[in-house]
N, CA, C and O of each residue as an XYZ file, in Angstrom:
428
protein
N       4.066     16.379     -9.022
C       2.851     16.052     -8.276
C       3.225     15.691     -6.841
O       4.088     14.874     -6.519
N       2.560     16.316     -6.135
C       2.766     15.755     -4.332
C       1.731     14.629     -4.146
O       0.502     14.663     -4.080
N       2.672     13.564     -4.078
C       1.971     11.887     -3.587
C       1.132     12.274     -2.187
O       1.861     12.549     -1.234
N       0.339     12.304     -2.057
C      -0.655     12.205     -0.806
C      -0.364     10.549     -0.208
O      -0.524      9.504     -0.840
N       0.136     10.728      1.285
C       0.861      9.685      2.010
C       0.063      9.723      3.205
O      -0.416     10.737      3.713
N      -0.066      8.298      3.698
C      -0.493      8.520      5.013
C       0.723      7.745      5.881
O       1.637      7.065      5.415
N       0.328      8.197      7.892
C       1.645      7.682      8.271
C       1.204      6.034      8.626
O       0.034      5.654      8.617
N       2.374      5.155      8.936
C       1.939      4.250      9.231
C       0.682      3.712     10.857
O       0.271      2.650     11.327
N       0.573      4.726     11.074
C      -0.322      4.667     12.681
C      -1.518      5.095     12.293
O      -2.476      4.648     12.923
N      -1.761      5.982     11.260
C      -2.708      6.357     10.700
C      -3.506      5.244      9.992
O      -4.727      5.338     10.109
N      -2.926      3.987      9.126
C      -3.065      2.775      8.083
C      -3.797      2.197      9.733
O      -4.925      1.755      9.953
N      -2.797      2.393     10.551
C      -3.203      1.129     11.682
C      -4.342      1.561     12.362
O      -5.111      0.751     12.879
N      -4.553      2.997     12.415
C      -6.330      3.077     13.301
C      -7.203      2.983     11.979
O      -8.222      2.323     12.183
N      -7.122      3.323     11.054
C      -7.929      2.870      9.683
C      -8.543      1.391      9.877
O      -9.719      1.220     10.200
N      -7.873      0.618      9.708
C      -7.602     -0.963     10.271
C      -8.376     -1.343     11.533
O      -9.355     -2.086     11.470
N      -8.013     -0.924     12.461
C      -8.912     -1.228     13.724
C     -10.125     -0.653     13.300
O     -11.013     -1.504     13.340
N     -10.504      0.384     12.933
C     -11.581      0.974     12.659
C     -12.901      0.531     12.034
O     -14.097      0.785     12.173
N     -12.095     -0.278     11.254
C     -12.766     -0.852     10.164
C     -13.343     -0.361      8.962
O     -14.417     -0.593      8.405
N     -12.466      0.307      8.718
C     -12.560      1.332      7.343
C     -12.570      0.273      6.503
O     -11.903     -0.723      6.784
N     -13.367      0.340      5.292
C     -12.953     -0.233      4.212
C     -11.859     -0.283      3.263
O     -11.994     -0.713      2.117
N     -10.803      0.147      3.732
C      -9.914     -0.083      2.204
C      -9.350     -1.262      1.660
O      -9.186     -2.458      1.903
N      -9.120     -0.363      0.791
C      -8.436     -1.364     -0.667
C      -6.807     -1.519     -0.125
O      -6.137     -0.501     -0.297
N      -6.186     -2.549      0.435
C      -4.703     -2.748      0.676
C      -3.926     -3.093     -0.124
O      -3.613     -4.283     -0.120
N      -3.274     -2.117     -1.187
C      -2.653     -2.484     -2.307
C      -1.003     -2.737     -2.228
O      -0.318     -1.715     -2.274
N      -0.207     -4.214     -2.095
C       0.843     -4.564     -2.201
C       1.135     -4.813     -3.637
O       0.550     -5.569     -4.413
N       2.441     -3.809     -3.900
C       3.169     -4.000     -5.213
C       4.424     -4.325     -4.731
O       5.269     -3.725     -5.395
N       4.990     -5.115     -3.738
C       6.227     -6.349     -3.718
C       5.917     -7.189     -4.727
O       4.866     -7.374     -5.341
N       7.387     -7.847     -4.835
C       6.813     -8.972     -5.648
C       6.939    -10.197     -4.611
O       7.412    -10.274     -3.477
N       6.285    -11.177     -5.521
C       5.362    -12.154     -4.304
C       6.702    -13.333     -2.999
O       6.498    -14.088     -2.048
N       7.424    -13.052     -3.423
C       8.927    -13.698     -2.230
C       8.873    -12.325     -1.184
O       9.117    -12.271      0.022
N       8.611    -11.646     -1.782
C       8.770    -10.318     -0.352
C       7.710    -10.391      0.272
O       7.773     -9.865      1.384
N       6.537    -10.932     -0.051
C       5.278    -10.598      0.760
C       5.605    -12.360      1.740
O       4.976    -12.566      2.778
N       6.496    -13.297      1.269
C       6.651    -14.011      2.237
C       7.735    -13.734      3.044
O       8.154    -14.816      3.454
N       8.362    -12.873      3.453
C       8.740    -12.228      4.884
C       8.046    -11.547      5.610
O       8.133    -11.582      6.837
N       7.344    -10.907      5.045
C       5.783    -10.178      5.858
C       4.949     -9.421      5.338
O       5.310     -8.419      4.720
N       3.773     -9.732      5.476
C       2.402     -9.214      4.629
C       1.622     -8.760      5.526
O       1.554     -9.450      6.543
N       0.952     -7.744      5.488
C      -0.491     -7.327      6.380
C      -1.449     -8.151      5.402
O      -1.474     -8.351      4.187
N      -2.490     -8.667      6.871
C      -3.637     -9.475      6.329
C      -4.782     -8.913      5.343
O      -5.506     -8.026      5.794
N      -4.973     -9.325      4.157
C      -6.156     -8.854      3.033
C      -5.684     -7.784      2.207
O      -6.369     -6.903      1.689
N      -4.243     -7.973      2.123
C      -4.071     -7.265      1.057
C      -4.110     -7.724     -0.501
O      -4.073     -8.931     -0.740
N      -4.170     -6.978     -1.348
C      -4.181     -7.672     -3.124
C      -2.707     -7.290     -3.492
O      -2.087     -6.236     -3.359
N      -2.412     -8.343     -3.929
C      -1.154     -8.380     -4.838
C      -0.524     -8.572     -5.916
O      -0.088     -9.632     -6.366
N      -0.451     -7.080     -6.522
C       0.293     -6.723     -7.582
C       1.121     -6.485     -7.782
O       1.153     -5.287     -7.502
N       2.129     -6.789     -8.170
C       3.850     -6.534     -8.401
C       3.639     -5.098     -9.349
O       2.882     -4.835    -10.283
N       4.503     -4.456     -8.757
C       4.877     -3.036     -9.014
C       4.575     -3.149    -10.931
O       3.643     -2.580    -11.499
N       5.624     -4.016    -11.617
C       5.735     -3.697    -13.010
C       4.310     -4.242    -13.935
O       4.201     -4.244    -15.161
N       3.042     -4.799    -12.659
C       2.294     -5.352    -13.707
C       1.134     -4.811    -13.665
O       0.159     -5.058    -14.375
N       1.308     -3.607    -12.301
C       0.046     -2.508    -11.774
C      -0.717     -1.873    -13.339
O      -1.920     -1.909    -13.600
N       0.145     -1.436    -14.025
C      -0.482     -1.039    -15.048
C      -1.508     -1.641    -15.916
O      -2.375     -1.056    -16.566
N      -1.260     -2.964    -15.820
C      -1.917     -3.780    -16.918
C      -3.066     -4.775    -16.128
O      -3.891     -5.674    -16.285
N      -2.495     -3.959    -15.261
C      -4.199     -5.226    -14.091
C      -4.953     -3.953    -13.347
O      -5.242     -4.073    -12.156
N      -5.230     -2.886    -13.970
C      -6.059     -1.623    -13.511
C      -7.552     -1.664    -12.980
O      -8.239     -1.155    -12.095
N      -7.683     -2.778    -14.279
C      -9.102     -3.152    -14.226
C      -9.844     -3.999    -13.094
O     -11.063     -4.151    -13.015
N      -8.597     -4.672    -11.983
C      -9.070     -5.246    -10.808
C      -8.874     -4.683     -9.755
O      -8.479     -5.310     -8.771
N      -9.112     -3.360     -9.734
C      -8.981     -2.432     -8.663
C     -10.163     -1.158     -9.150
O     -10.307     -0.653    -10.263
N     -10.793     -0.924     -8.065
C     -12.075      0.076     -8.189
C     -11.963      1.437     -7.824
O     -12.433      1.866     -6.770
N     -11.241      2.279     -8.813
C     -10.784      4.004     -8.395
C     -12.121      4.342     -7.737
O     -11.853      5.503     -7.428
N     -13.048      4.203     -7.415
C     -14.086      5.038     -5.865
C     -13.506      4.025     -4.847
O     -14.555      4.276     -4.255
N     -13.058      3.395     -4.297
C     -12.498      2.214     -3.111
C     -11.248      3.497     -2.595
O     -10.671      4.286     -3.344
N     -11.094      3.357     -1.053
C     -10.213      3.912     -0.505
C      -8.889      3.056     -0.467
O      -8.853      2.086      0.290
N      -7.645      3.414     -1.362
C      -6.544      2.320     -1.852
C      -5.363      2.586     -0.885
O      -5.350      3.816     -0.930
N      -4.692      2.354     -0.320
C      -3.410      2.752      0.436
C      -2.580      1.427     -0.305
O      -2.950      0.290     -0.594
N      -1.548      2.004     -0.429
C      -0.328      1.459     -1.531
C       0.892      0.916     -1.202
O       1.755      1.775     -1.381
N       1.470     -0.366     -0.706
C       2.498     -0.753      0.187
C       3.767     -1.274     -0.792
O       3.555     -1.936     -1.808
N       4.647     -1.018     -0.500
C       5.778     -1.427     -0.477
C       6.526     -1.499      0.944
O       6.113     -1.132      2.044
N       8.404     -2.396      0.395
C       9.118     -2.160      1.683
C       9.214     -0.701      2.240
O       8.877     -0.545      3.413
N       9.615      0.329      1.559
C      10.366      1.585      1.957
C       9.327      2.708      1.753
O       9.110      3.538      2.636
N       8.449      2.710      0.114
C       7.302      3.563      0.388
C       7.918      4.375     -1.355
O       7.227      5.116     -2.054
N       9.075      4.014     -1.598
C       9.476      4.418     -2.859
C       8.223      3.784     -4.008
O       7.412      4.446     -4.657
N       8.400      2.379     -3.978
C       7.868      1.886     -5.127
C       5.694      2.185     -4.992
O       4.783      2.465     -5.771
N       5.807      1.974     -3.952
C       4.087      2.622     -3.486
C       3.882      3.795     -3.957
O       2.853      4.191     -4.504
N       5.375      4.694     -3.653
C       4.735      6.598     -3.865
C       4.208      6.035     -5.526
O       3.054      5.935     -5.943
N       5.589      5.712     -6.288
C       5.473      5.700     -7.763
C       3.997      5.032     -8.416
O       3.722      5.452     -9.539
N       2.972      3.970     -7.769
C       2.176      3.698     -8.053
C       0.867      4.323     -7.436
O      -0.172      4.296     -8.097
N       0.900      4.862     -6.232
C       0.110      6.041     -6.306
C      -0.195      7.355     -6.777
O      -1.219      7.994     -6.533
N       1.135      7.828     -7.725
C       1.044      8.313     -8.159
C       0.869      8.328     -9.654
O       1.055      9.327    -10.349
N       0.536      7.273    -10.050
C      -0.441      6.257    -11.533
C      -1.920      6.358    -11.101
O      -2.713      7.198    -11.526
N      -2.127      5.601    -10.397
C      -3.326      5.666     -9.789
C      -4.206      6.904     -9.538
O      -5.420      6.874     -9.737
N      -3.598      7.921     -9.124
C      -4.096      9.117     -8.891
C      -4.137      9.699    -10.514
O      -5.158      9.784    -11.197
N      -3.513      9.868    -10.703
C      -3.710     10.055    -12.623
C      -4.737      9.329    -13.722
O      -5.228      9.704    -14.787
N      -4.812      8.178    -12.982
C      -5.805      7.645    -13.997
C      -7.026      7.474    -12.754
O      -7.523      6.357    -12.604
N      -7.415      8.459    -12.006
C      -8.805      8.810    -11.275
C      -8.770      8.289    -10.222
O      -9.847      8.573     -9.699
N      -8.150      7.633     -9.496
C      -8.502      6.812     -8.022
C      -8.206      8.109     -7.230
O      -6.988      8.288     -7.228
N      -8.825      9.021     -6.598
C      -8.762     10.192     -5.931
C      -8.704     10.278     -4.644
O      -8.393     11.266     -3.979
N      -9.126      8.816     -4.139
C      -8.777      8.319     -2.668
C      -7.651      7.222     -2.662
O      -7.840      6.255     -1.924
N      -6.391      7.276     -3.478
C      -5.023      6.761     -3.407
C      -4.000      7.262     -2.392
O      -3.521      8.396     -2.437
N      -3.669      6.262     -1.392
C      -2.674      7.079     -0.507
C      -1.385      5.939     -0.405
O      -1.377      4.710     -0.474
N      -0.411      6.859     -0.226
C       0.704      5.982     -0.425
C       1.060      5.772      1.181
O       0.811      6.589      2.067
N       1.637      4.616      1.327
C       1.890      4.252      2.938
C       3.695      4.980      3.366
O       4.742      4.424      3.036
N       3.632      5.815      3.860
C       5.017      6.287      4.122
C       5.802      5.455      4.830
O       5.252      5.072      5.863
N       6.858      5.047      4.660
C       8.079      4.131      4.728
C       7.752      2.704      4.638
O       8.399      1.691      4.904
N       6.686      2.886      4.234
C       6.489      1.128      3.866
C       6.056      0.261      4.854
O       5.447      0.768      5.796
N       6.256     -1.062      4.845
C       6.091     -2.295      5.801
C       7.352     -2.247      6.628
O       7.254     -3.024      7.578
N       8.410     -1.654      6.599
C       9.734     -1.290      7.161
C       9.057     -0.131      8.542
O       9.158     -0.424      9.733
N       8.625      0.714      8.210
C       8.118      2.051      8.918
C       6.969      1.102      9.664
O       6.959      1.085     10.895
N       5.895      0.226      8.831
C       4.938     -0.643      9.830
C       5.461     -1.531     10.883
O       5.025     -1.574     12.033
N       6.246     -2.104     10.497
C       7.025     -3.448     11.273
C       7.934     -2.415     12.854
O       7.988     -2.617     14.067
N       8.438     -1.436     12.007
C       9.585     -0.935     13.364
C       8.023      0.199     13.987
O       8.176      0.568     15.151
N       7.472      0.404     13.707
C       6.537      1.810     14.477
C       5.215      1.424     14.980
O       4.720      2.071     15.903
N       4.380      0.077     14.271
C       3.380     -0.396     14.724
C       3.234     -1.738     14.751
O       2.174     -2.063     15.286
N       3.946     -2.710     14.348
C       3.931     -4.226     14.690
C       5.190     -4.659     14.225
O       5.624     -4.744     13.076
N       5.944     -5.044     15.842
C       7.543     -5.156     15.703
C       7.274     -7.021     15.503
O       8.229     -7.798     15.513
N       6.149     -7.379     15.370
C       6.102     -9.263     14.934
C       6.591     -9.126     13.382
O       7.157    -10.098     12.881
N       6.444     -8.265     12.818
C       6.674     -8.332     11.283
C       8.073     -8.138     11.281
O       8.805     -7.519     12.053
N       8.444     -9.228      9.577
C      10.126     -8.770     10.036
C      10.489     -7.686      8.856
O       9.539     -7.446      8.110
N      11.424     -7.156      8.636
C      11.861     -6.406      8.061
C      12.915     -6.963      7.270
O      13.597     -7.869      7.748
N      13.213     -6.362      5.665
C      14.196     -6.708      5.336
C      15.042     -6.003      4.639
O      16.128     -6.484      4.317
């Protein structure tokens, strides 16, 4: 399956825009205290499966991790079990921090 990704500049005019999405972080919760984008929901990667039911497949979802590995892998769950507007964030909060907000740190 080809993960449908968006780039990180793309997440960031979404954002200004004021698009509605769904900001889905699957770090687990010590990583989101080195740096988090504001209003995201947080689900740790291994428990996405079993907390499905607090996330709304019609909602536009973009999917964060550090690197964009563990995001592809849960957008690509998501897209399988119907969320058809799931996009995975390419290189992560790593790719956000160095390409659109160098205040965030990286780790």
């Amino acid at each position: 399956m080809n993960i449908p990704e968006i780039e990180v500049q793309t997440l960031k005019a979404w954002l200004d825009s004021g698009r509605g999405l769904v900001l889905l972080d699957v770090r687990e919760p010590n990583e989101l205290e080195v740096s988090v984008l504001p209003g995201v929901i947080n689900i740790p990667l291994k428990s996405v499966e079993d907390r499905l039911d607090e996330l709304d497949p019609s909602k536009e979802t973009v999917v964060i991790c550090r690197s964009g590995m563990r995001s592809g892998t849960i957008t690509e769950l998501l897209r399988a079990r119907g969320f058809k507007s799931a996009y995975n964030l390419a290189g992560g909060m790593n790719a956000y921090a160095t390409q659109v907000d160098p205040t965030l740190k990286t780790y």
